[in-house]
Each structure stands twice: as C-alpha cells, then as structure tokens.
C-alpha positions as CSV (number, residue, x, y, z in Angstrom):
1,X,0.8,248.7,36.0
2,X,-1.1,245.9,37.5
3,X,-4.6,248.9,38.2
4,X,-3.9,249.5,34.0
5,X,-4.1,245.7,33.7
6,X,-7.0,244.9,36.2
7,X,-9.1,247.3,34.2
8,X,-8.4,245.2,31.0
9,X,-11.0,242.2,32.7
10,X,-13.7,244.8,34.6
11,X,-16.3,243.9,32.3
12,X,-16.1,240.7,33.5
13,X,-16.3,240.8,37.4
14,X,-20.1,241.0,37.7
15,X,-20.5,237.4,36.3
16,X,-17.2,236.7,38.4
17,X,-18.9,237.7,41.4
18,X,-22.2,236.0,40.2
19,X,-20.5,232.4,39.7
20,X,-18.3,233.0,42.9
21,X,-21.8,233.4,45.2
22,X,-23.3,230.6,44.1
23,X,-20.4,228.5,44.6
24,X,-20.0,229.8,48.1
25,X,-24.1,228.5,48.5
26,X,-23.0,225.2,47.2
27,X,-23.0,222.2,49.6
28,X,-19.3,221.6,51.2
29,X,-18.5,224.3,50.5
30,X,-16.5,226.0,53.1
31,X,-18.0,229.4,54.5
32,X,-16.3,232.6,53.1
33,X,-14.3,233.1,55.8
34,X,-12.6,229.9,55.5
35,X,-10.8,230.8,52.5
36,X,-7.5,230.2,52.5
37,X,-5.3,233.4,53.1
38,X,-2.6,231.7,51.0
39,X,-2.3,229.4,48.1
40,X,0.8,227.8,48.0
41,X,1.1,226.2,44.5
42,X,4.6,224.6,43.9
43,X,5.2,222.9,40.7
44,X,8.9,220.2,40.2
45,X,9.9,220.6,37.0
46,X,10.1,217.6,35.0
47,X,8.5,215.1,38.1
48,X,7.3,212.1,37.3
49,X,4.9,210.4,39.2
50,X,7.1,207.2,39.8
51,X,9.4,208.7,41.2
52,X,7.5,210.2,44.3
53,X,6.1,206.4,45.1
54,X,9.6,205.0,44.1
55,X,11.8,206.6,47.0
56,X,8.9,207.2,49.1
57,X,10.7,205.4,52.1
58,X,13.8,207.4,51.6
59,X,11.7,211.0,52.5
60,X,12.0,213.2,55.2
61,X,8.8,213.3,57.5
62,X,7.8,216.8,56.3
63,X,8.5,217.3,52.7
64,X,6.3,215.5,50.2
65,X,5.7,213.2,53.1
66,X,3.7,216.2,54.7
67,X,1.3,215.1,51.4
68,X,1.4,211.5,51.0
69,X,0.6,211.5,54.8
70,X,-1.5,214.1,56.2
71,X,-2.5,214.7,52.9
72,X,-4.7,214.8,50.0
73,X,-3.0,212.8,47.1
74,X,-4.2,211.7,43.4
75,X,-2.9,208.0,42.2
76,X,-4.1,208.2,38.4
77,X,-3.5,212.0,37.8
78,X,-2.7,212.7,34.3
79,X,-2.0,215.3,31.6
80,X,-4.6,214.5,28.3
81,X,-2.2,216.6,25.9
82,X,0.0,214.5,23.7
83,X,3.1,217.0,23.3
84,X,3.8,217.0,27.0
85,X,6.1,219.9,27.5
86,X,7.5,222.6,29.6
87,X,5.4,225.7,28.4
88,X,2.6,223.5,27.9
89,X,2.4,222.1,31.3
90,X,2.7,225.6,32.9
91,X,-0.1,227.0,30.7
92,X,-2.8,224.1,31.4
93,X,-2.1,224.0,35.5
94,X,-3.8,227.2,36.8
95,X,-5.7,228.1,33.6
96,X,-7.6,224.4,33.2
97,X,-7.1,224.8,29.7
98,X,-5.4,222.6,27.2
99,X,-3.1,223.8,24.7
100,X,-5.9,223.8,21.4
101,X,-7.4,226.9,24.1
102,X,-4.4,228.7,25.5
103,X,-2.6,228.4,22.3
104,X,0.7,227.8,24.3
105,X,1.7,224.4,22.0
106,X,5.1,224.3,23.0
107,X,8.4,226.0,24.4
108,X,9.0,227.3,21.1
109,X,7.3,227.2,17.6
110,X,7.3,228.2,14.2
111,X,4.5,230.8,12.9
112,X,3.2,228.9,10.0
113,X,3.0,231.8,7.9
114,X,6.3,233.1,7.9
115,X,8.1,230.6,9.4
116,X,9.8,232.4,12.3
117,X,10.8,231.6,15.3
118,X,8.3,231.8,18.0
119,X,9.1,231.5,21.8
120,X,5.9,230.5,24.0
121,X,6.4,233.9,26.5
122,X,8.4,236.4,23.8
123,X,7.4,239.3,23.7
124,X,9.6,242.4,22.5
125,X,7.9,245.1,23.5
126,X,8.9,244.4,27.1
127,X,12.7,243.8,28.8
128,X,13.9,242.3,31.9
129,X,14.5,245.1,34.5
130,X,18.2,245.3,34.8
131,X,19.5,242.3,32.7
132,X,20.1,242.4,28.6
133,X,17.2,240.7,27.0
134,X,17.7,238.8,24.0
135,X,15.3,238.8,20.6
136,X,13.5,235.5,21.7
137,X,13.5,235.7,25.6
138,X,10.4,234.9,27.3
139,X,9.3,238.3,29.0
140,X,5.3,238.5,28.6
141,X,1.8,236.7,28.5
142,X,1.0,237.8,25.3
143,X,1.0,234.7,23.8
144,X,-1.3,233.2,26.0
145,X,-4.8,233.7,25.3
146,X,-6.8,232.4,28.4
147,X,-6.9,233.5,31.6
148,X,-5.4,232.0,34.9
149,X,-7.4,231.7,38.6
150,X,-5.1,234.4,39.7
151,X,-6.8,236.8,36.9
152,X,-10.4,236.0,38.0
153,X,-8.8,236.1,41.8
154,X,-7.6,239.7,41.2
155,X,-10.7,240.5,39.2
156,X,-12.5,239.8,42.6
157,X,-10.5,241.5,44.3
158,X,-7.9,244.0,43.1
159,X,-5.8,243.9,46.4
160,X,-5.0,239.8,46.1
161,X,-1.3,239.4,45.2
162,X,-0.7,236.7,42.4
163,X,3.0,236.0,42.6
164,X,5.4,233.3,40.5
165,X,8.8,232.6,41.1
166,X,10.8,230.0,39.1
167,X,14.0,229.3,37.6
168,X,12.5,229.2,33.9
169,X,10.7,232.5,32.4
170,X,7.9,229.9,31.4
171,X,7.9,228.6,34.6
172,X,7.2,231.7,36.1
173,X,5.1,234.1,33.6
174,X,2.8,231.4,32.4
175,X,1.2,230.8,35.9
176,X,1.3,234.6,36.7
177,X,-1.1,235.0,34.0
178,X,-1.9,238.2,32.7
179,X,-2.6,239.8,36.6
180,X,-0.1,238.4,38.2
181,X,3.6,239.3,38.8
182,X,6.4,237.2,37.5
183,X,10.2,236.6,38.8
184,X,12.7,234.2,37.0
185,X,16.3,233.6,37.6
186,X,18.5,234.9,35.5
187,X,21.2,232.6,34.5
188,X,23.9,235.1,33.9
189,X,24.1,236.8,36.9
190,X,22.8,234.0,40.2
191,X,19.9,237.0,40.5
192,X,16.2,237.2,40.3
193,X,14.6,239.6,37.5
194,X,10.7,240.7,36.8
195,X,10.3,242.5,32.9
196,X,8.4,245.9,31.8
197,X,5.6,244.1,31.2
198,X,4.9,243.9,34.9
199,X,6.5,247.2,36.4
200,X,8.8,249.6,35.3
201,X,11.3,248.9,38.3
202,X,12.0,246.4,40.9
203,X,10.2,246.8,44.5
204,X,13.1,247.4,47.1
205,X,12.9,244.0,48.6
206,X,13.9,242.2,45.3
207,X,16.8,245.2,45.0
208,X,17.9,243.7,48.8
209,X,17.6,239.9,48.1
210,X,19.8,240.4,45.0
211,X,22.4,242.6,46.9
212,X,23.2,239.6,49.2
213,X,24.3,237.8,45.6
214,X,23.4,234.4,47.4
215,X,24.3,232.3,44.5
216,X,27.8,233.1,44.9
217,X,27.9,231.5,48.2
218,X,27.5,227.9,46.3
219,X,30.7,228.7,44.2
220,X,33.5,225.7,44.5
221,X,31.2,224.2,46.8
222,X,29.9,220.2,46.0
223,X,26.5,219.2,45.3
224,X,26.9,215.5,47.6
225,X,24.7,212.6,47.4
226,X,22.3,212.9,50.5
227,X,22.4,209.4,51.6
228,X,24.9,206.8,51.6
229,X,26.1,204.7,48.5
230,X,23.7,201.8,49.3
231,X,20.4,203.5,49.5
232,X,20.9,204.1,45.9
233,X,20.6,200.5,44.5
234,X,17.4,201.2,42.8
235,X,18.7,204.0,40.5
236,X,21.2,203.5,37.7
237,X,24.9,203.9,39.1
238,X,27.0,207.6,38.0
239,X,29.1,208.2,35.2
240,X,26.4,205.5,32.7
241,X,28.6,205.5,28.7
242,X,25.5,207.5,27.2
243,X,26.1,210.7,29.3
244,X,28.8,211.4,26.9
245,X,32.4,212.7,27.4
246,X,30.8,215.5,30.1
247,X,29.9,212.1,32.4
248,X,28.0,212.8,35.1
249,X,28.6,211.5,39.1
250,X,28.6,213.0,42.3
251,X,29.8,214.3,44.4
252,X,29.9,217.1,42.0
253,X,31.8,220.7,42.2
254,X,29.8,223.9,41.6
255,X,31.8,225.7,39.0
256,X,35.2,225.4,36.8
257,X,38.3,224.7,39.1
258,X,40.5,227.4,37.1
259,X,37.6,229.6,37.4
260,X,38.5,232.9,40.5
261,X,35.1,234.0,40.8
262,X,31.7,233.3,39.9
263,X,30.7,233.6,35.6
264,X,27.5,233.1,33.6
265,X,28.7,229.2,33.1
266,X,28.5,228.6,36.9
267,X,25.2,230.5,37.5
268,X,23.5,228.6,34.4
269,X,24.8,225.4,35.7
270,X,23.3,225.8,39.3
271,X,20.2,225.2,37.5
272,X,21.5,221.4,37.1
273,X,22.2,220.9,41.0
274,X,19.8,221.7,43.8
275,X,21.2,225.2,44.5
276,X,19.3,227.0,41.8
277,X,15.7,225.7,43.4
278,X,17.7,226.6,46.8
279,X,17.7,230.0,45.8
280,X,14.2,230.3,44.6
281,X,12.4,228.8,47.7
282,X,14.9,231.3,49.3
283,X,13.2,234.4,47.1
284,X,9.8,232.7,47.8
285,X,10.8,233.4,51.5
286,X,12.0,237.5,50.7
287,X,8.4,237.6,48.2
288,X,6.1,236.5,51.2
289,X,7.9,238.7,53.5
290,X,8.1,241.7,50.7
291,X,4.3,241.2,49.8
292,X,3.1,240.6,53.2
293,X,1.5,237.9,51.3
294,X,-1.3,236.0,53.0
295,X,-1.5,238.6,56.0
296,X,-4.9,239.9,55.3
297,X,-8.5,238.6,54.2
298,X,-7.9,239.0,50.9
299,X,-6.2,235.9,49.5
300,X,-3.3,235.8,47.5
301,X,-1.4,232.9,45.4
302,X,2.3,232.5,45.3
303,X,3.7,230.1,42.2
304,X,7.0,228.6,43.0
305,X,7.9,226.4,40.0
306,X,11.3,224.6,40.6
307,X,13.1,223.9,37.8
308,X,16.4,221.9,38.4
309,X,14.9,218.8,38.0
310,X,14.1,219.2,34.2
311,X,17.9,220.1,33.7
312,X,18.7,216.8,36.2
313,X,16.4,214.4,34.4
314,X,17.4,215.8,30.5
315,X,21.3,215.9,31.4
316,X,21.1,212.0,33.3
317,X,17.7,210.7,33.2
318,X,15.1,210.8,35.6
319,X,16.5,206.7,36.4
320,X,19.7,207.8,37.3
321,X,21.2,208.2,40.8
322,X,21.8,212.2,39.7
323,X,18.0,212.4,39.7
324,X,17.2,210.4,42.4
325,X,19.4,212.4,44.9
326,X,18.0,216.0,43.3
327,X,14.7,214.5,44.4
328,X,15.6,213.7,47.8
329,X,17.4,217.1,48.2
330,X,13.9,218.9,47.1
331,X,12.5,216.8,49.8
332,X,14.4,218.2,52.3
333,X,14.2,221.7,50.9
334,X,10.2,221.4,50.6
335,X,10.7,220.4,54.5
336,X,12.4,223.4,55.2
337,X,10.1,225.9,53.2
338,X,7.0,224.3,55.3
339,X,8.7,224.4,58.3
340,X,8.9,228.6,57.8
341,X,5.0,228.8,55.8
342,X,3.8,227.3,59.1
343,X,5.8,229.9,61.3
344,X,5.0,232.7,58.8
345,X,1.8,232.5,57.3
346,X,0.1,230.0,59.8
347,X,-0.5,226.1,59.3
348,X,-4.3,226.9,59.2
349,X,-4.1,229.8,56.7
350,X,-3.1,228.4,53.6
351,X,-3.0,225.7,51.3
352,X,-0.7,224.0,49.7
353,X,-0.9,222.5,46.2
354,X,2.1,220.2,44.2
355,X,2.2,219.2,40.8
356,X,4.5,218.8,37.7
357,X,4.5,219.9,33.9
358,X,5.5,216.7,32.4
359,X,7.0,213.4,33.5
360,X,9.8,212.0,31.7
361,X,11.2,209.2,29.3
362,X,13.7,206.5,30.6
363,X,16.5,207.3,28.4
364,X,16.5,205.1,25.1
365,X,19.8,203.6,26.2
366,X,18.4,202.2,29.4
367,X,16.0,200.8,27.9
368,X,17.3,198.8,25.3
369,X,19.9,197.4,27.6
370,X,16.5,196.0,29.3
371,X,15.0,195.0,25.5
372,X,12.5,197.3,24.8
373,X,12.4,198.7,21.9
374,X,13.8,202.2,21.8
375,X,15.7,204.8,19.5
376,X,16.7,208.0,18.8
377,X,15.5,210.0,15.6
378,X,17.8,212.6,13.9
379,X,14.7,214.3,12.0
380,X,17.1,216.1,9.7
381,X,17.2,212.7,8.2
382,X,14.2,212.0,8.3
383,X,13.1,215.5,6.6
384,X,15.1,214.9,3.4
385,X,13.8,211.4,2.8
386,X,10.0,212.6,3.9
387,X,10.8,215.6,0.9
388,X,12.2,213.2,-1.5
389,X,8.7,211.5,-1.8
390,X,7.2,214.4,-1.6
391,X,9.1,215.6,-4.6
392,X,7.9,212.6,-6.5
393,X,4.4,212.8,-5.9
394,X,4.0,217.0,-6.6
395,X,7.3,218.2,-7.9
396,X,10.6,219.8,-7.0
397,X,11.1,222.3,-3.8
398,X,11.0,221.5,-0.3
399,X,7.1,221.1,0.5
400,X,7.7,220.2,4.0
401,X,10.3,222.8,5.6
402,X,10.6,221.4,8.9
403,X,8.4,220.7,12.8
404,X,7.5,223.2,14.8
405,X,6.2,221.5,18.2
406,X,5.1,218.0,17.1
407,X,3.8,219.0,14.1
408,X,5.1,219.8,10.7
409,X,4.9,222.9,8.4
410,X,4.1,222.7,5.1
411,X,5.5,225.9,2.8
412,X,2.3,226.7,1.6
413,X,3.3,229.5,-0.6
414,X,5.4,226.1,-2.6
415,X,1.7,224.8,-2.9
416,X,-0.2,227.5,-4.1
417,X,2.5,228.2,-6.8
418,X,2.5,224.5,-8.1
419,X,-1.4,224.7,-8.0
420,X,-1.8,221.6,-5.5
421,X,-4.5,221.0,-3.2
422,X,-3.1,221.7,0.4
423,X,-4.9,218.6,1.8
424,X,-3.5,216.2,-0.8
425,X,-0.1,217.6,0.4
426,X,-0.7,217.5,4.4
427,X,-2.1,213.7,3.7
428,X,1.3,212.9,2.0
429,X,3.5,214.5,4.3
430,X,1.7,212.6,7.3
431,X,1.9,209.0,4.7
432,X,5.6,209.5,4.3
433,X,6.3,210.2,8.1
434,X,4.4,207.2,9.4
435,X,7.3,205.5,7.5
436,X,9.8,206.8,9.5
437,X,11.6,204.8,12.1
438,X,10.0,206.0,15.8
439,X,6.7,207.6,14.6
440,X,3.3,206.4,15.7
441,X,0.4,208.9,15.4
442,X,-0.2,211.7,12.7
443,X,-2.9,213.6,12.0
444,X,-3.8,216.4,9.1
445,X,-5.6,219.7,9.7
446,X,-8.6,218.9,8.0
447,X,-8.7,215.5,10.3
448,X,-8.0,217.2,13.4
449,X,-10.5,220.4,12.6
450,X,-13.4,218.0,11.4
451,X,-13.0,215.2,14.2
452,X,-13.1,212.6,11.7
453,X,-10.6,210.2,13.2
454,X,-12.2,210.4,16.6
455,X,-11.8,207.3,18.4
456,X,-8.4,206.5,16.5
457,X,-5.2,206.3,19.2
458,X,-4.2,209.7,20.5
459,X,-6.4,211.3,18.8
460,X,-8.4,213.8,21.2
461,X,-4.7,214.2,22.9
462,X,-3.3,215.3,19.4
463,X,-6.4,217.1,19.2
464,X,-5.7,219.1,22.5
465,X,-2.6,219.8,22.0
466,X,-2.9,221.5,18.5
467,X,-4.2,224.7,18.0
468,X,-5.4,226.0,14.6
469,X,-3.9,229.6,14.8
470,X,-0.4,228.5,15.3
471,X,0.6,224.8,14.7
472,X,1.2,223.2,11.4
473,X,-0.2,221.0,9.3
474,X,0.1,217.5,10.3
475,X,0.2,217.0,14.1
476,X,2.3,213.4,15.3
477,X,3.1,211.3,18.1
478,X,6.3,209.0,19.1
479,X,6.5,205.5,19.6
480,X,7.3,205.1,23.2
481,X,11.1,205.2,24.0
482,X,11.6,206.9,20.7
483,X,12.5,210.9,21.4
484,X,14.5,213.4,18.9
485,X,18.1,214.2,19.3
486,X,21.1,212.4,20.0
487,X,22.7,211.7,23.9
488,X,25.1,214.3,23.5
489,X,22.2,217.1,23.3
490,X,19.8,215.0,26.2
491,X,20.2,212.1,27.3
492,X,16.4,211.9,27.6
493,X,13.2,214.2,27.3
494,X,9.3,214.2,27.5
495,X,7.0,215.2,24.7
496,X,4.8,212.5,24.5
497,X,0.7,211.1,25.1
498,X,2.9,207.5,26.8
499,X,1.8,207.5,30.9
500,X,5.6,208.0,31.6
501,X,5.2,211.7,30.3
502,X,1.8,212.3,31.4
503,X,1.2,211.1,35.0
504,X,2.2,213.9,37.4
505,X,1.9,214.0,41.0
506,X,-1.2,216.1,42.3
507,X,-0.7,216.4,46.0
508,X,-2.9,218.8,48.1
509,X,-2.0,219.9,52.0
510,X,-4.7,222.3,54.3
511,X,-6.1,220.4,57.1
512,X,-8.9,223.1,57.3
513,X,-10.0,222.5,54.0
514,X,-8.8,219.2,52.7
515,X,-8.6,215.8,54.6
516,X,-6.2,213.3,54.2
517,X,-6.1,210.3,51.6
518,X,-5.2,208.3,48.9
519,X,-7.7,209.1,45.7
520,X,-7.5,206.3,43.1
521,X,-10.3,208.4,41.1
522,X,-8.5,209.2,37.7
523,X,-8.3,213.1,37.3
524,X,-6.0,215.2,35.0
525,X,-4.3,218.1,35.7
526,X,-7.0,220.3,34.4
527,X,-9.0,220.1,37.2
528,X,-6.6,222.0,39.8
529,X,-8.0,225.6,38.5
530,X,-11.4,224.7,39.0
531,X,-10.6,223.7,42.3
532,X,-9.0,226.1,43.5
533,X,-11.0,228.6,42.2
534,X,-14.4,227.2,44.4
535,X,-11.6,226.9,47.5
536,X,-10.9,230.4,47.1
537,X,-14.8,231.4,46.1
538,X,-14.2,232.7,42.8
539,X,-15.5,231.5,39.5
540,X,-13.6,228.9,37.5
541,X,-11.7,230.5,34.6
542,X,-14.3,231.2,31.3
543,X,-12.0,228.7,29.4
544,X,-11.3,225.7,31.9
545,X,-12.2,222.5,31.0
546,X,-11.6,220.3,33.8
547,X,-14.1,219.5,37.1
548,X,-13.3,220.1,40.7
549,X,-10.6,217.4,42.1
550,X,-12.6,214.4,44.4
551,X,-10.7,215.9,47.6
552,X,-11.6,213.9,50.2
553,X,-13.9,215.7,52.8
C-alpha cells in the first residue's frame, strides 16, 4: 500500500532532492550525518500555553521540564488562523499550511452545495481494520489537499517510517499525511485500529499490543489528584455549579459501579482521565519497538498526539483543578516516555518536538464571576432572528440554512430562484449577524476573495482560515469569552483568533542539534514543518508558509 502511494509523489523527488542539497550546503546547517534518526513530535490536545508557565514549579525534572530546561522553547508562539480547532490545528503543524491551503476548516463541515455533512478525515471508501465504521468516521487523508514533511521525508527516501498514534482519528491521520501510517484508539473497545486506506491488515505487533487488552486493567480503578489538596490553590476548586448535574471532582472512578466488566461507556470515558494518553504513549512504546523505528540511517517520524486533555478542558475547563492535575499526570507520563526514548532510541539520536492544536477559553461562568464580559450563544436563536430580517429585505424561505465551521451557508439555490444577487444576500446575512449578542468579526466571500478589508481586525486570520472550495459564505469571529452551546454540552471550547486559543507551547529537545533557551522572537506554529524539514535535509513542503523557527544555536 504505502510503494502504491509513494509512486503517487515520484514526479516530485528530483526537485525534493534538489531543495534538500542545497539546504544541507547552507550555513548551520548540520552535516548529513547528523540527522536525527528519530523525530519525536508529540502534540497535548487542547494545551494552552499558560498553563505550561502556570504550574511550571509543580513539574517533574524530566517531563516538559526536560524543555523548559535543557531545552529550546518559544514564548510568543502562535496559531494565525481564527477558527482555532482540533482538525485545523493537526492539519497546519507538520504541513505549514493554514487552513485557506489544506482545506481542512474544521472538525466537521457542511458542503455548500448540498449541504451535507462533511467530517474533516471521512472517507467511505476505506474502513477501520477490525472495528465497525460509521458513515461519518474519520478513516482517510482525502480531504486534505497539501502534503506533510513525512510525505517529502518518504519521497526522499522510501524506507523512512512516518508513524501517528493518537486518541482522535484527526489526531492521528492528519499528521500521517498521505505517506504515513495512522493509529487511533477506538473508543468502543480500549484497542488501537489503523483503516484500509493504509493496509489491508494489522502488522502482528499491533495484533499483540491489543491482545494484552491494557485498557481493561484501568477498570474500577481512580484517577487521583497527583499532589496534595494545597498545591492546587491556583486552579478553580471540583465539583464548580456550571459543570452541571454530572459534577466533576476527584478522586474519580474509572467506570460505572454496577457495571461487571469493561463497555464502550468506560473505554470512551478513559479519554477524559489520563489513562487513555497512558495507553497511547504505551502503543508509541510497541510502534517504535514494531517499526524498529529510528534504528537505521534513514530517519523516521513518530506523531503521538494526546488527546485527554481536550476532553479534560471541554468537560471542566482548562482553569479547573481537573485540568490542572491531567497536566501534571502528562508530565510525569512525558517523564517516563523519555526515560525509555533515551534507553531505546539513544538521547543523541533523535529529536523531540511539543506542541498543541489550540488553547482554550476560560469558561464563560468563570469569568463573569471575575466581571468580564462573557456569554453563551444558542445560534438556533440566533438563526431564526438573522432569517427573519432576511425575509424582510428578499422575501420568504430560509436564505441562511445554518454555520458550517465559523461561517454561514447561504441556500443559494433560494437565491437563484428569487433572482437576487448572491452578494446583496452574503452582505445581509453578515449585517444581521453583527447584531447578534457575542459576534465580533464577519466577512463576505467577495471581501475575503478580493482582500478588500485588509487591515480590518481579524481579517488575514478569517482569511486563513476560510477556504473557497468548501466554507460558506460569510466567514465570523467571537467576541472573546463568548463560545456556542450551553454548559451542559461544554463547559468551555476554543474556536477563536483571541491569544487564549491561539498561543500554543512550541518546545524543542536534541542537544546535538538544538541548544537550550528561552526565544521571545514571535513565531507561529507554521514554521515547525519548515524546520524540521532542513533538520532532517529534505525540502520544506511545496505549500508551507511558515520560515524556519530562531532555534538557538
């Protein structure tokens, strides 16, 4: 499968090989043979910034500490997207493109002409190996239409092994790019699954790691709070009014009390603890083992995407003491996992590289008990007053029939019948919505395809997060502290251009290549894929748009 795909990208390995030499002749550039045998690239789900500084006392010598100390770390790193989400994040890191290139604009969309669902990695042709596969489950890089540094790295050379592991199919496929090899856990059964996209069965050391069934040893056991009571003054206290009847407080059982053995409910719950990125730093362990990955001189990448802390930080908020104790318990697992990279792979023979897709929101709640101004928006609401002016100013039906990942469709079958001009339309949708309660930004296709609001707030973010094949007419923007959806559904959420969404930790570890520091040199998130492509003497991907990170030499 992956010789059928490899051939898909031949035409383009002379220039490949080209770009690569002449970034190997290029001054700092370390020799050839100091390419790292390994790239290590580990994404938190859901991560904001803050919080690495905030409990940076409270770390274990060797987790992110093995970073922030004896290593290479970015102060002002930032996403330049404005809908700042899951898919989106995962797309950008290891292509370098935003989403108005990869055309991944969200978890899920809407196609504009037919209105159907969309999900970012669906794909129906393939199915996961072993597992039922549902209509809109992600299972395929089709959707995405750039390539990745693992592409151009396997274009190089056919025998580098691009691997990604996560607990989300986005997490996981998105990074793998179209070359690479993807793995997500499978909330129904506690096991990890690749799809026919990839291979037609499972390798026997993925049959073995899901024979042990090591999610089930977590069953009835308690996710407990690492440190004691006090070291969590700085974090909002458990069991906060706006988490709902469910609550929320630790310590915290793993599973149903009535429940004999392990369900569906408790595997897809572990994904809100700090077993479920357990168990994929665990299958990180059997894939570098399996792969014999970074044993030889042809590098490979592994992509280990964790996603509990997305589930954490939606469910409780990334202020709450839930979320502040997942953090420290991927501290100690990051600790752990380096602990057996250096006695595996070799501390000199690869690199590792940290980063997150979004940040997150302080829930609305918590912040209007501190008076800033904050809300929730039920856009069912708001869609039926936004169509009731609409109706006034063209006519009866419903001209605007819903969002579709920050911006909203317009039926434009509706407008061709009543004979109205499309822009007209867009430019009273978008009047009508900056009327709404919580909105800040909107922009029209014919604003965002000409550039003729450039300079006007969140513009060029707006502008790089739409894409003209798929999104809809009128792209917009929240108010910060406003998000969609009421506290029963998420008590908070990302999505937004506001610093709180987009600054991400960038942290960078390989004493051979990279020294240590602090960079206060603003850089975005975009830049990773260009850097790693000159560390591992390949060309940048064709569609990248960031520079090489100021790593301190």
């Amino acid at each position: 499968m992956k010789t059928a795909r490899t051939s898909r990208f031949v035409l383009a390995a002379a220039l490949a090989a080209l770009l690569a030499a002449q970034l190997a002749g290029c001054a700092g550039t370390p020799a050839p043979q100091d390419k790292p045998k390994l790239v290590v690239f580990l994404v938190v789900d859901g991560l904001p910034q803050r919080q690495v500084l905030g409990y940076r006392d409270q770390l274990a010598p060797d987790g992110f500490a093995r970073f922030l100390d004896r290593g290479a770390w970015f102060a002002d790193a930032h996403y330049k997207h404005a809908f700042t989400v899951t898919a989106a994040g995962h797309a950008t890191m290891l292509s370098g493109a935003y989403p108005h290139r990869s055309g991944i604009i969200g978890n899920e969309w809407r196609d504009p002409a037919t209105g159907n669902a969309v999900y970012n990695t669906g794909d129906t042709s393939a199915t996961y190996i072993g597992h039922k596969t549902n209509a809109l489950d992600g299972t395929s890089p089709r959707n995405l239409k750039v390539e990745t540094v693992g592409d151009v790295l396997r274009r190089a050379d056919s025998r580098s092994k691009v691997i990604a592991i996560s607990g989300k199919d986005r997490g996981a496929i998105l990074p793998a790019g179209k070359m690479g090899t993807a793995y997500m856990y499978m909330g129904a059964t506690g096991q990890f699954a690749s799809t026919t996209f990839y291979m037609p069965q499972h390798p026997a050391w993925v049959n073995d790691f899901n024979a042990k069934k090591l999610a089930d040893r977590h069953f009835k056991t308690e996710w407990k709070p690492m440190l004691p009571e006090a070291a969590y003054a700085r974090s909002v206290a458990d069991s906060q009014p706006w988490y709902g009847a469910s609550g929320g407080k630790l310590p915290m059982m793993m599973g149903v009390a009535a429940d004999d053995a392990p369900g569906p409910a408790y595997y897809s719950a572990l994904l809100r603890s700090p077993f479920a990125d357990m168990l994929s730093l665990e299958f990180a362990r059997a894939a570098i083992a399996g792969e014999q990955l970074g044993r030889d001189d042809s590098p490979d990448v592994l992509s280990i995407s964790l996603s509990g802390h997305d589930y954490v930080n939606h469910r409780w908020s990334a202020e709450s003491r839930l979320s502040h104790d997942h953090f420290l318990h991927l501290d100690r697992m990051l600790e752990a996992f380096f602990r057996d990279l250096d006695a595996t792979v070799g501390k000199d023979n690869y690199i590792a590289v940290l980063t997150a897709d979004h940040g997150f929101m302080p829930a609305p709640e918590y912040n209007q008990a501190r008076g800033v101004d904050a809300g929730r928006i039920v856009f069912a609401q708001s869609l039926v007053r936004i169509n009731a002016g609409m109706v006034q100013r063209f006519g009866e039906g419903k001209w605007v029939i819903g969002s579709s990942s920050a911006s909203l469709l317009i039926d434009k079958r509706l407008v061709a019948q009543k004979q109205q001009d499309l822009d007209a339309v867009a430019e009273e949708a978008r009047r009508l919505l900056l009327l709404e309660p919580g909105f800040e930004t909107a922009y029209t296709r014919r604003e965002l395809l000409s550039g003729s609001r450039a300079g006007s707030k969140f513009f060029e973010a707006s502008r790089r997060a739409w894409h003209p094949d798929v999104s809809g007419e009128v792209q917009f923007t929240l108010k910060p502290g406003w998000m969609f959806g009421s506290s029963s559904g998420s008590v908070a959420t990302h999505g937004s251009p506001h610093p709180y969404d987009t600054q991400v930790p960038i942290l960078v570890y390989g004493p051979k290549w990279v020294k240590a520091g602090r960079v206060d040199s603003a850089v975005e998130v975009v830049d990773i894929a260009p850097t790693l492509a000159g560390l591992l003497h390949v060309a940048p991907p064709a569609t990248a748009e960031g520079k090489p990170l100021p790593l301190p030499r």
